[in-house]
C-alpha positions as CSV (number, residue, x, y, z in Angstrom):
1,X,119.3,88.2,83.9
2,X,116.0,86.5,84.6
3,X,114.3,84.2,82.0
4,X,111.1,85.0,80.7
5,X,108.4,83.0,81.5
6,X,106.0,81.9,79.0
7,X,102.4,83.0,79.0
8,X,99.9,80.8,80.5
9,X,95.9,80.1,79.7
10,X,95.2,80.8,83.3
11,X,94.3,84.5,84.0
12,X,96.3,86.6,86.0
13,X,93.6,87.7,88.2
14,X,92.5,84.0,89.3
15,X,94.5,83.4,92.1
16,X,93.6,86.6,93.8
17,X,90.2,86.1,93.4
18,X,90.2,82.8,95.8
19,X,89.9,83.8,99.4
20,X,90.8,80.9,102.1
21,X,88.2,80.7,105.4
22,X,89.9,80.7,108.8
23,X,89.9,77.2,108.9
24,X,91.0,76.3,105.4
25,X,93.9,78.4,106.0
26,X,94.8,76.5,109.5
27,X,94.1,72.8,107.9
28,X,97.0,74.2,105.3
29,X,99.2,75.5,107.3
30,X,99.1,72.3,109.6
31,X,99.4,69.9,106.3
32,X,102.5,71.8,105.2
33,X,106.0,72.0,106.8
34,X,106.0,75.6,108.8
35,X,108.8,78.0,106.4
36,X,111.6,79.9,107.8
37,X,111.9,82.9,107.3
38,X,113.5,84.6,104.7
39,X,116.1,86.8,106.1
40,X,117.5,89.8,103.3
41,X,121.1,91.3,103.5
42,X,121.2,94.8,104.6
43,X,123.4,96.9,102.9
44,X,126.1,98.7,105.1
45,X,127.1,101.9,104.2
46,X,130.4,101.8,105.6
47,X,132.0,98.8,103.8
48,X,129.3,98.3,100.2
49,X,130.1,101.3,98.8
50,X,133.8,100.1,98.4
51,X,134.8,98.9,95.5
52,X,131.9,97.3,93.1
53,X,128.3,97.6,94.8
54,X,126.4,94.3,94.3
55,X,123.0,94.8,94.8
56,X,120.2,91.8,95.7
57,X,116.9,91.3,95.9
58,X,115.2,92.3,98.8
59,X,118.0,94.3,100.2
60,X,116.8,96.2,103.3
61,X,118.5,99.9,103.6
62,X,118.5,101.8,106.4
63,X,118.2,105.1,104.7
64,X,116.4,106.4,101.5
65,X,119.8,108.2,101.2
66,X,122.0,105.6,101.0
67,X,119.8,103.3,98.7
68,X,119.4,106.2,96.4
69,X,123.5,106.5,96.2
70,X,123.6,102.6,95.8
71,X,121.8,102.6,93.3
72,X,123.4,105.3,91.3
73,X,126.6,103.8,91.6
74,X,125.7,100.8,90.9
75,X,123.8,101.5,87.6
76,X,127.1,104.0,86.5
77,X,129.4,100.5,87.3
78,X,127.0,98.6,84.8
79,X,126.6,101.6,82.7
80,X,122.9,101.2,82.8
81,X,120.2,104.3,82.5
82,X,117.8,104.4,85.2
83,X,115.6,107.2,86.1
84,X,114.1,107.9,89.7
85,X,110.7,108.4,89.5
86,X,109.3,111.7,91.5
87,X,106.3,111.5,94.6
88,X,104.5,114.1,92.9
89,X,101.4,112.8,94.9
90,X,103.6,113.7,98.3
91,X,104.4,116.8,97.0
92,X,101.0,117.9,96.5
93,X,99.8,116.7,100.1
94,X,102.7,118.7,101.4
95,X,101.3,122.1,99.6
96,X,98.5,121.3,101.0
97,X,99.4,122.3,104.6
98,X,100.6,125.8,103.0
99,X,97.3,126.6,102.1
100,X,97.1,124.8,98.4
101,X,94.1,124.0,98.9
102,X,92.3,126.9,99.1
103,X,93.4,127.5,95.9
104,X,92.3,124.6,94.6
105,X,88.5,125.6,96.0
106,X,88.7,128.6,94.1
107,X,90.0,127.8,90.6
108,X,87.3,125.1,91.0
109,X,84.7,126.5,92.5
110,X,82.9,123.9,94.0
111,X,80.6,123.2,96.8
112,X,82.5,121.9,100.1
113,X,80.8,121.4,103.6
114,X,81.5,120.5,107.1
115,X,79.6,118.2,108.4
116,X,78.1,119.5,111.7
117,X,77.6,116.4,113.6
118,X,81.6,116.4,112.8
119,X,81.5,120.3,113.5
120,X,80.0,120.1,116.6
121,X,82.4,117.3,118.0
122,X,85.1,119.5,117.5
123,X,83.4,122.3,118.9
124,X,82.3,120.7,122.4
125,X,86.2,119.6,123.3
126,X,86.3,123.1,124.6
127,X,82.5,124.7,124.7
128,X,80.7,121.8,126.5
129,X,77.2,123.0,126.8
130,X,73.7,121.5,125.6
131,X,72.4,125.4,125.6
132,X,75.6,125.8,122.8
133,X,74.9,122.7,121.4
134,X,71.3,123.3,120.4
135,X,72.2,126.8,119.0
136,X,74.6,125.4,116.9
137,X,71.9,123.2,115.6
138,X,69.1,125.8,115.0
139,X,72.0,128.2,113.3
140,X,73.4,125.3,110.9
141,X,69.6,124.8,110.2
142,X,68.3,128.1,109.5
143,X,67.1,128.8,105.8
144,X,67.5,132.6,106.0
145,X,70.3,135.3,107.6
146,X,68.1,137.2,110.2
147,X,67.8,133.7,111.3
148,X,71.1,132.8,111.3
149,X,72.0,135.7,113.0
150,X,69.4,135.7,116.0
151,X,71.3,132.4,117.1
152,X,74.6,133.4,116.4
153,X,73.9,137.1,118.8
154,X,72.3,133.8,121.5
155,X,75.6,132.2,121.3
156,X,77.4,135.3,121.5
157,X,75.5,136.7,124.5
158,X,76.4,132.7,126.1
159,X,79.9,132.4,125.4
160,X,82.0,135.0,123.8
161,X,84.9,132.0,123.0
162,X,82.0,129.5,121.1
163,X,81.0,132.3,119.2
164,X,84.4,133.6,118.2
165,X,85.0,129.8,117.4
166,X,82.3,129.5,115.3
167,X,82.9,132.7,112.8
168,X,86.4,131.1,112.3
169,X,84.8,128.8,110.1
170,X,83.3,130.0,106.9
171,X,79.5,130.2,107.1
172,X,79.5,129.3,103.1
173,X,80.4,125.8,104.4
174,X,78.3,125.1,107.3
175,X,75.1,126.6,107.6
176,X,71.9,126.1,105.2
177,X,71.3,130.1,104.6
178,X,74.8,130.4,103.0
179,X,74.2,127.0,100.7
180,X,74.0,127.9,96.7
181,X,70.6,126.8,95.2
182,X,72.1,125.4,92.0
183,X,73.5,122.5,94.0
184,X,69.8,121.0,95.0
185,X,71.1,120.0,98.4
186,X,71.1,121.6,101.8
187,X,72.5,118.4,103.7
188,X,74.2,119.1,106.6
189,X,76.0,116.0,107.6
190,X,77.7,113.4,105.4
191,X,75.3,110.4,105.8
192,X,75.5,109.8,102.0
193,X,79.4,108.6,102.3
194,X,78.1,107.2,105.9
195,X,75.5,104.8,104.2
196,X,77.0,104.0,101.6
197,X,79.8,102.2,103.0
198,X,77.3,100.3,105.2
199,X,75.8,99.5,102.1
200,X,78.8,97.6,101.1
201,X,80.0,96.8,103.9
202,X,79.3,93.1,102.7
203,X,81.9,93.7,100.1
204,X,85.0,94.9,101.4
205,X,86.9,91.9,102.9
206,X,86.8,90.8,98.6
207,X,89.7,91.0,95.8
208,X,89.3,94.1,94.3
209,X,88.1,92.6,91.0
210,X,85.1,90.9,92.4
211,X,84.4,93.8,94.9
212,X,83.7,96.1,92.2
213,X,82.0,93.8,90.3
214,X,79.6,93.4,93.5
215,X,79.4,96.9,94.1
216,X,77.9,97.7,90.5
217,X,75.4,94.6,91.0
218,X,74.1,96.4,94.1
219,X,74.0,99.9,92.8
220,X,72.1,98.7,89.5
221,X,69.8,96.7,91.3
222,X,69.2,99.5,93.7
223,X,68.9,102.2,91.2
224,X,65.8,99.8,89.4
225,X,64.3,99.2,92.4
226,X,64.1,102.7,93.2
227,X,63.1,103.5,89.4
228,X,59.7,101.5,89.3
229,X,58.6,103.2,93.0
230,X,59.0,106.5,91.4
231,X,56.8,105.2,88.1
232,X,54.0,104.7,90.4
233,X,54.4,108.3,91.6
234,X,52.3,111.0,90.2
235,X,53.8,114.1,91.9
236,X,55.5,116.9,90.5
237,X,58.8,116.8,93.1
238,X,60.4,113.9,95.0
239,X,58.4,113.2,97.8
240,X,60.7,114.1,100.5
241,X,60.6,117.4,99.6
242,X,56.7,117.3,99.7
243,X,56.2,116.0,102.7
244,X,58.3,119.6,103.7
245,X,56.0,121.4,101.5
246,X,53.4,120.2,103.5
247,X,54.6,120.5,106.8
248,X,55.3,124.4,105.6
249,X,51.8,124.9,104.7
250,X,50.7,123.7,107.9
251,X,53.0,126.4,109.7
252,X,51.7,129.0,106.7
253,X,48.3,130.0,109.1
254,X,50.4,131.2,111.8
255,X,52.0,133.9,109.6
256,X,49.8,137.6,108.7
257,X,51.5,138.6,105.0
258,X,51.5,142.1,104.0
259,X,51.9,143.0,100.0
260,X,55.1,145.8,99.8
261,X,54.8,146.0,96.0
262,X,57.6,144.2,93.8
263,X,57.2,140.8,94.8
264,X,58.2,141.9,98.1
265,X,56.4,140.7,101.3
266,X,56.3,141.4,104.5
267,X,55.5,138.2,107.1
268,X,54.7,138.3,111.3
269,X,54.9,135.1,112.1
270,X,53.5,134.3,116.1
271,X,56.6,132.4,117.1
272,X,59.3,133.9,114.6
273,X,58.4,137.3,114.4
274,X,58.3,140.3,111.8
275,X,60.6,139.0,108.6
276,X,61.1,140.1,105.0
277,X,59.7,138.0,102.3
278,X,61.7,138.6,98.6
279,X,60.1,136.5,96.1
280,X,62.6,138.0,93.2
């Protein structure tokens, strides 16, 4: 049995929170003697399980097996109750490779996407082509199906394989046309996760404790900062999305519109061609 040790003043989270320079750590290790080091029994098999299994600390065993019969036996010897704990976690990832996750998408129904710059890396490993590479782009991009469709029939008529490749993956996740309206996003890549560990990049070489604690300085600073240059704004939307308001009206001349009746529209565009305008 182990004595307790009595509670100090100091808090537990102190020494963790002390990080040592290269050269502090060096200066140390050259004032102090250089420890061996410590070498743990193993626990054989073949001759332990005889008789009465003594068990140490930091005994190294060669199989989960074996340790989880050594300890058994050794807790039946002592007659003391023990209870293995279960990986649920590992059991989860390994439903996952039989298709668990799916399930998970649908019971849940969120918004997931494939990052295309990702998307396309994949994609190139056996369909390197600029031509296919560009067509992936303008069909990730486009806003509407007949759209989405012109470039897919491009790739088809290029390469039969990319285009085969491409419908594998679900066009919910990938392209813009397919993207529900509700989630106020039509980001195609993942520069959010991207920048934001740049952001703390600064951070992560801390204790956890004081790299959270930095982490909420920064966002709260950055979330002020970003709240008085909005006060000063007088718009009605963000002003990312107006500047593509704007660039849309400057591309609105180019189109004739033609009234259909029922909020319906129909648009000839000079570079895009005849399309179908439903303002329901």
């Amino acid at each position: 049995m182990t004595e307790k040790k009595e509670p100090s003043d100091e808090s537990e989270y102190e020494p963790s929170d002390h990080l040592d320079t290269a050269s502090e750590s060096k200066n140390k290790q050259g004032n102090k003697k250089k420890r061996k080091k410590q070498k743990f029994a193993t626990f054989n098999k073949k001759t332990d399980f005889h008789g009465r299994v003594e068990l140490t600390v930091g005994m190294c065993f060669n199989d989960f097996k074996v340790c989880k019969s050594a300890v058994k036996k050794y807790a039946v010897q002592r007659g003391i109750d023990f209870v293995f704990i279960k990986n649920e976690k590992k059991k989860d990832n390994h439903c996952m490779q039989e298709g668990l996750w799916m399930e998970v998408l649908e019971e849940l129904g969120a918004d997931h996407r494939i990052c295309i710059r990702h998307l396309y890396a994949n994609f190139k490993k056996s369909h390197p082509s600029k031509i296919l590479n560009d067509e992936l782009w303008n069909a990730a991009r486009a806003t509407i199906f007949n759209s989405f469709k012109a470039c897919m029939k491009r790739i088809k008529n290029i390469d039969q394989s990319a285009y085969d490749w491409l419908m594998r993956k679900p066009p919910r996740k990938w392209t813009r046309h397919t993207f529900r309206e509700r989630t106020k996003s039509d980001m195609l890549l993942n520069n959010n996760a991207e920048i934001f560990n740049g952001f703390i990049l600064e951070t992560r070489d801390k204790p956890i404790l004081t790299m959270c604690e930095m982490i909420r300085r920064m966002l709260m600073k950055r979330l002020v900062a970003k709240k008085k240059s909005m006060i000063n704004y007088l718009g009605p939307i963000t002003p990312r999305v107006q500047l593509k308001l704007e660039s849309a009206k400057k591309d609105a001349p180019l189109s004739i519109i033609a009234c259909c009746g029922n909020l319906l529209f129909e648009a000839n565009h000079v570079r895009d061609g005849q399309k179908v305008v439903d303002l329901k």
